[in-house]
N, C-alpha and C positions, 0 to 999 in steps of 0.2 A: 370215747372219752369226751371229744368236743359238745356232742349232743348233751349230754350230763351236766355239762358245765354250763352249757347255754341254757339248763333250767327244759330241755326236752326232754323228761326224762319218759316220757310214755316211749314215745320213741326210738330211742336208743332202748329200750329195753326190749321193744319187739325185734330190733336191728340183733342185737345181741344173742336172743332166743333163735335167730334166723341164721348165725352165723354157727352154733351151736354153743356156745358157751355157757360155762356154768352158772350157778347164782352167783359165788365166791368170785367167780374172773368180773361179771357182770360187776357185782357192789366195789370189783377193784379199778375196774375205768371208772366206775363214776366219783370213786375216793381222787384218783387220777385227774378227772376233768372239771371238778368244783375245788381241786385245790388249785389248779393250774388259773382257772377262773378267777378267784380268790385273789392272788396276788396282781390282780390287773387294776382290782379297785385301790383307789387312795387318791387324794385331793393333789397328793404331789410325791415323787421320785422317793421322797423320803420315806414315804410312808408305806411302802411297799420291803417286802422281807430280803426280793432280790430284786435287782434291777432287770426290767423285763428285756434287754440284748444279752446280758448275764445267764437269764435263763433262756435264751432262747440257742443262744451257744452252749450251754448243758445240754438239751435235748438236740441238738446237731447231732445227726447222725445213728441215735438212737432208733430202730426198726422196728423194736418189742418193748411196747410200753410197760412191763411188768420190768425190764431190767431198768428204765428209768426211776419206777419207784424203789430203787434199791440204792441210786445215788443219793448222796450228802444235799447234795440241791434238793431234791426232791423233800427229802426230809425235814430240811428247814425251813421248809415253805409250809410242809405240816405240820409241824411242831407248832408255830406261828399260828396256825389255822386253829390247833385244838385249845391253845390257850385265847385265843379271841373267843370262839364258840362257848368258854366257860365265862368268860367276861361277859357275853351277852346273854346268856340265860335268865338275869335277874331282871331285863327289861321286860317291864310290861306298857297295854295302851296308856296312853295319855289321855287322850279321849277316844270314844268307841260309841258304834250304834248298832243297829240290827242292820248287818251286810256292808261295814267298813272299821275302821281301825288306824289311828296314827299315833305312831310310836317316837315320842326326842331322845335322839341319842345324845350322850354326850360329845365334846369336845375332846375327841381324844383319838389315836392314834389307831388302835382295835376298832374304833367305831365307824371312823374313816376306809378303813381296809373290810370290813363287815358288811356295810350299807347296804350291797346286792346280791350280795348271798344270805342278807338277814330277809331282804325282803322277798328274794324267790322261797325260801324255809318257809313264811309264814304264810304265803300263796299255796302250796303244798299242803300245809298242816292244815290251815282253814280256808279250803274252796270255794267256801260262798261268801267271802267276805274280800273284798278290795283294802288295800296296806297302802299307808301312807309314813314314810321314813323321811325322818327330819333332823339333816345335820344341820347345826349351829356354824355359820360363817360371818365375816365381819361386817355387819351392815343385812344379815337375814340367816336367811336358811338353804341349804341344798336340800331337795325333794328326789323321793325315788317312791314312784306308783307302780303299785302292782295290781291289773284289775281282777276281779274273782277267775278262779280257774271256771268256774260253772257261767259265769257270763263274763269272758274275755274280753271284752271291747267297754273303749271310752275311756283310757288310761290317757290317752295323747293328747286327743280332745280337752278332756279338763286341764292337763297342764298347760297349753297352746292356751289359754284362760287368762292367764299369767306371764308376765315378763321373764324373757328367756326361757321358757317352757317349749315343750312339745314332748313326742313320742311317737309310737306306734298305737296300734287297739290295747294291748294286753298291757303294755309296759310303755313308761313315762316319766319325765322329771321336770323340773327347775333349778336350773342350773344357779338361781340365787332369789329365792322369793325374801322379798323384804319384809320387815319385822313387823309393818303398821297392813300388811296384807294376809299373815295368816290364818288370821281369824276367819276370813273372807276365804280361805282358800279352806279352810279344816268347811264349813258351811258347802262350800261347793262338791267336794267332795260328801259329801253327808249327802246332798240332795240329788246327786248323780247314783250313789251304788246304795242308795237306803231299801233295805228287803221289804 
């Protein structure tokens, strides 16, 4: 379930296929580990559906992740998760090229809680293309890179670009890109993952 959620999901799937399980248990850890994932994101406590010591004392003691998806905690967290996923459906690029994309979310609550699971989704759906997710904060923006699944690296680097940036090859952010720098950064971005 943790694989899933951390956006491995090639992996966990061969793990899963290894252990024998079926499709159905399979698509039910990764429902399991991208919701659990899900509620980690948010700019602050509030923003989050349960408090992550809240859930982590739900799942105390649980052994068989299938009876935790049958608890109220668990529930609520999905619930939360399918109605954000319907609230983000209607975003599209902001601006886009051949082999990138960034996406403004708004200033809102779903969008905040979405930010890394919207941007591993769209890593997934379109592989050769690097994502670039832009929350609105006071004084700029928080960034969340995802580089193309088909050429993983150079997500850190470009944020490391920028003030309070960094990452790893695949995945990256800025922790607060300013508002007279985006322009500069949606360009750098363009000329780092342009196909």
């Amino acid at each position: 379930a943790a694989a899933f959620g951390d956006n491995l999901h090639a992996p966990a799937s061969r793990l899963a296929r290894a252990i024998g399980l079926s499709e159905a248990e399979a698509q039910a850890l990764r429902t399991l580990g991208e919701t659990i994932n899900y509620n980690a994101y948010g700019l602050e406590i509030e923003d989050l559906h349960m408090h992550p010591k809240a859930l982590a004392e739900a799942m105390d003691g649980f052994t068989d992740p299938w009876a935790f998806m049958q608890t109220d905690a668990f529930r609520r967290i999905a619930e939360g998760f399918a109605e954000d996923r319907a609230a983000a459906e209607s975003l599209k690029p902001e601006a886009e090229g051949p082999g990138w994309a960034v996406y403004a979310l708004p200033d809102a609550p779903w969008a905040r809680r979405m930010i890394g699971v919207l941007a591993n989704e769209l890593a997934r759906a379109h592989p050769e293309r690097a994502h670039a997710l832009l929350l609105p904060m006071p004084g700029g923006w928080r960034v969340s890179v995802r580089a193309p699944k088909s050429r993983p690296y150079g997500a850190g680097k470009l944020c490391a670009q920028f003030p309070t940036g960094g990452g790893r090859e695949a995945a990256g952010g800025i922790n607060l890109l300013p508002d007279d720098l985006r322009a500069s950064f949606i360009d750098a971005l363009a000329r780092a993952y342009q196909a």
